[in-house]
C-alpha atoms as an extended CHARMM CRD file, in Angstrom:
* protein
*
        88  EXT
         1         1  UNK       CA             16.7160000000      -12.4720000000       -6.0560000000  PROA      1               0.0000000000
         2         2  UNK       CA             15.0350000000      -10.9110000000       -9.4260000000  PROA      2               0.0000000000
         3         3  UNK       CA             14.6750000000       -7.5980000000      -10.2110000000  PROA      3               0.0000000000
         4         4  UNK       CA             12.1650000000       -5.9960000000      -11.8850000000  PROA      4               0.0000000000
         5         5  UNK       CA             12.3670000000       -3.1320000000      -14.3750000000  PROA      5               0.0000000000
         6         6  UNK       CA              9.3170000000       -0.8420000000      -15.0420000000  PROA      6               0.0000000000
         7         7  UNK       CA             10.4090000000        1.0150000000      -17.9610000000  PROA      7               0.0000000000
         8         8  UNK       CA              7.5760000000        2.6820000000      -19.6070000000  PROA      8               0.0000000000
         9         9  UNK       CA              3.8130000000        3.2990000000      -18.0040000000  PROA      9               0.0000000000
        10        10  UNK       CA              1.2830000000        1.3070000000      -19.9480000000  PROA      10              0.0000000000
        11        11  UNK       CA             -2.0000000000        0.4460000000      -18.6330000000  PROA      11              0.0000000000
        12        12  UNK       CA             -1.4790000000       -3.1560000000      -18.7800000000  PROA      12              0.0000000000
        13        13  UNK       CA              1.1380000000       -3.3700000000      -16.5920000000  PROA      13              0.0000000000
        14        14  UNK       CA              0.7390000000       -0.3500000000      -14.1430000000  PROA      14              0.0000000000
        15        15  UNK       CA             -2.6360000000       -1.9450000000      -12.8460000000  PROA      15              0.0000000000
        16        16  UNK       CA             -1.2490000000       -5.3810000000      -12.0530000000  PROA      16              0.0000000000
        17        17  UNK       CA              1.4250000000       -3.3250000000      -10.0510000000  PROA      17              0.0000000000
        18        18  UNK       CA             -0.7570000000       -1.2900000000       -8.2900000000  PROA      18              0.0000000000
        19        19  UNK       CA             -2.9070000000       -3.9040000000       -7.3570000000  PROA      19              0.0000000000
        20        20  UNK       CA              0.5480000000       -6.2640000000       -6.3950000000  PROA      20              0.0000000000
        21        21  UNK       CA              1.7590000000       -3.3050000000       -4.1570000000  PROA      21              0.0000000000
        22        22  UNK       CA             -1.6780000000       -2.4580000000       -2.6930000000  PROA      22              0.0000000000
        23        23  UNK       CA             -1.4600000000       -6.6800000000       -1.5790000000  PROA      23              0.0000000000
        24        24  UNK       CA              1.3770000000       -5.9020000000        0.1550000000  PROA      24              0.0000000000
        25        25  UNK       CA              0.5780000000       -2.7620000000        2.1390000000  PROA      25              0.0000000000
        26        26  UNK       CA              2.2140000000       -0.2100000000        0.1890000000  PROA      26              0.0000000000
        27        27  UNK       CA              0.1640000000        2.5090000000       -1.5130000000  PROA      27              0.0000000000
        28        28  UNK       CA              1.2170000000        2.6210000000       -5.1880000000  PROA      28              0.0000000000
        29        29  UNK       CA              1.2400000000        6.6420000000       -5.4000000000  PROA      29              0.0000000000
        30        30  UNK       CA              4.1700000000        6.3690000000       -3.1750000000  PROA      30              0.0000000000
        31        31  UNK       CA              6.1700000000        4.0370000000       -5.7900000000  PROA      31              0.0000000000
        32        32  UNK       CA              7.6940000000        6.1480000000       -8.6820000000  PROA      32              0.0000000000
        33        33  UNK       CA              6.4760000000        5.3540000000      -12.1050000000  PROA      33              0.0000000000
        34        34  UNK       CA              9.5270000000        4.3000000000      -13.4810000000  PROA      34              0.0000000000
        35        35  UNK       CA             12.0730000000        1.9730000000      -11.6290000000  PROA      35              0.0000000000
        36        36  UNK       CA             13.4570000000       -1.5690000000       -9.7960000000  PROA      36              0.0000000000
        37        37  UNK       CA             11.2750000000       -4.1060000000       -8.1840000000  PROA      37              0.0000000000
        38        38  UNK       CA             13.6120000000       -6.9900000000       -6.3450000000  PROA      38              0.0000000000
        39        39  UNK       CA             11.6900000000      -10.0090000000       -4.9810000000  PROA      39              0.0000000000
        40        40  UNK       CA             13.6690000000      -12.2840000000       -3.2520000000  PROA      40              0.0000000000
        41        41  UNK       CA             12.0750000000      -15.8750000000       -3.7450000000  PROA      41              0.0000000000
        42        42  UNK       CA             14.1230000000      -17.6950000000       -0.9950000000  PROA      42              0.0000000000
        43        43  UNK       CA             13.8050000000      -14.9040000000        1.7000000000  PROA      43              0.0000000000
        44        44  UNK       CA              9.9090000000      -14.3430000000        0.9760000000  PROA      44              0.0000000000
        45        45  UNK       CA             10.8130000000      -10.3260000000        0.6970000000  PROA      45              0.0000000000
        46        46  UNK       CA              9.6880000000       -7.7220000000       -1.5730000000  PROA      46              0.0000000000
        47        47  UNK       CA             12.0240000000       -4.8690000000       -1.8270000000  PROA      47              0.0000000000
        48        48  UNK       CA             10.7560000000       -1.3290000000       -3.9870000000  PROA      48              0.0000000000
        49        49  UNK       CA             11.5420000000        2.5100000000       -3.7210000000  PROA      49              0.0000000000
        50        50  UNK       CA              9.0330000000        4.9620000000       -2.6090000000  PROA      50              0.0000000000
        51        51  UNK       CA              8.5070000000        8.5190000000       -2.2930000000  PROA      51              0.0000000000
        52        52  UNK       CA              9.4190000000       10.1920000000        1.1810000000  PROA      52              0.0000000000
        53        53  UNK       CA              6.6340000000       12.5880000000        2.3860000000  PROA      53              0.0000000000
        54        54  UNK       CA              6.5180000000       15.7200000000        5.0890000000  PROA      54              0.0000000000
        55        55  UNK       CA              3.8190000000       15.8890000000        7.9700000000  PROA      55              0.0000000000
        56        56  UNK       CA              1.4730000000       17.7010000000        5.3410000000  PROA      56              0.0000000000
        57        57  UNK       CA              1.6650000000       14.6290000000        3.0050000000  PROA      57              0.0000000000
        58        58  UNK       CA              3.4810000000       16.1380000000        0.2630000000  PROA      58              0.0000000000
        59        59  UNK       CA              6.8320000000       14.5740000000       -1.7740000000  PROA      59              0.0000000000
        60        60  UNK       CA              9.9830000000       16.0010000000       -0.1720000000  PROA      60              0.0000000000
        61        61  UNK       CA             12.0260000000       17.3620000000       -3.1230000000  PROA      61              0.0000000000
        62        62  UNK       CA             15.2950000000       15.9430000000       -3.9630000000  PROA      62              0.0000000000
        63        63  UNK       CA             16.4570000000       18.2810000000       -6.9560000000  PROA      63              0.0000000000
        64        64  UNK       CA             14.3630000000       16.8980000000      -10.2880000000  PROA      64              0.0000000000
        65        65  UNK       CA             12.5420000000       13.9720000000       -8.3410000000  PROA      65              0.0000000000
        66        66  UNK       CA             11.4560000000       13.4540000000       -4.8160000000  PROA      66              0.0000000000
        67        67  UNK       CA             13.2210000000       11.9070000000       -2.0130000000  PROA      67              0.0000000000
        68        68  UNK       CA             13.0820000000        8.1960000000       -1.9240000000  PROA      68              0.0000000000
        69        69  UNK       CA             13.3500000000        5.4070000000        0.9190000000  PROA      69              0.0000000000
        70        70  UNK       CA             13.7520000000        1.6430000000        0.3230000000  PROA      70              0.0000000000
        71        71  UNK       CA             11.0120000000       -0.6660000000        1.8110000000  PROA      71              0.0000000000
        72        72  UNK       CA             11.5000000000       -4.5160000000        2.5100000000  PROA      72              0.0000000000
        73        73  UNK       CA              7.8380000000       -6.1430000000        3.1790000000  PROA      73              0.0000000000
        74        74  UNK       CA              6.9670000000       -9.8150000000        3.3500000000  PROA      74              0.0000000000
        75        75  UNK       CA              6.5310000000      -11.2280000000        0.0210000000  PROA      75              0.0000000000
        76        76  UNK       CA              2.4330000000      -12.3230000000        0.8370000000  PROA      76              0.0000000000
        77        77  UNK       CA              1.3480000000      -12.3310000000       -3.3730000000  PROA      77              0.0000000000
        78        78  UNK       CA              2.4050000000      -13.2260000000       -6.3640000000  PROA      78              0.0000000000
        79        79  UNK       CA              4.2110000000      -11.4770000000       -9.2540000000  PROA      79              0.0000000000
        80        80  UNK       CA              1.6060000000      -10.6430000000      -11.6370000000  PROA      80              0.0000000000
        81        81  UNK       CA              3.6780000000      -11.4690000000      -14.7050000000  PROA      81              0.0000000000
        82        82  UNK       CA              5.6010000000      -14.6020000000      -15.8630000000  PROA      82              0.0000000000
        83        83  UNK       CA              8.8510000000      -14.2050000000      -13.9550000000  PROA      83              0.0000000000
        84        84  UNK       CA             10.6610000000      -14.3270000000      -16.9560000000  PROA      84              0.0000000000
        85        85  UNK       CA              9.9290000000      -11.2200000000      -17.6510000000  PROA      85              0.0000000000
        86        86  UNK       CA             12.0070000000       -8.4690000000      -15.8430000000  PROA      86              0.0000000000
        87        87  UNK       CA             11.6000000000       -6.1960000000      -17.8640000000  PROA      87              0.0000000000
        88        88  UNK       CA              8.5960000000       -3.8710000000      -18.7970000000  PROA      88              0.0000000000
């Protein structure tokens, strides 16, 4: 398993990452700016954080951030950046 670090929002790697969780069904307004990615190569999974939202589509609060749910989704594209990079 590798995990991912976004670590800063620059243009040139927030696209790719929308676009990579947009492949894989999950809408990247839901995925915090800042945080882990884990793709597990040999189990074909993609693991991330997202935001938790009510019935009116808002963030649920969770003192200075929102609340947050882990999501496991087939892996189905690939990373956009050489895998040797984990951090970014």
């Amino acid at each position: 398993m590798t995990t991912y670090r976004i670590t800063r929002h620059r243009e040139e790697v927030v696209g790719p990452i929308q676009a990579f969780m947009r492949a894989h069904g999950i809408d990247p307004n839901d995925v915090p700016l800042y945080g882990d990615i884990e793709i597990d190569e040999g189990g074909r999974t993609l693991t991330v954080d997202r935001y938790v939202r009510n019935d009116a589509g808002q963030i649920i609060s969770a003192g200075e951030d929102g609340k947050r749910e882990s999501v496991t989704v087939d892996l189905v594209a690939p990373w956009p950046f050489p895998p040797e990079v984990t951090e970014l």
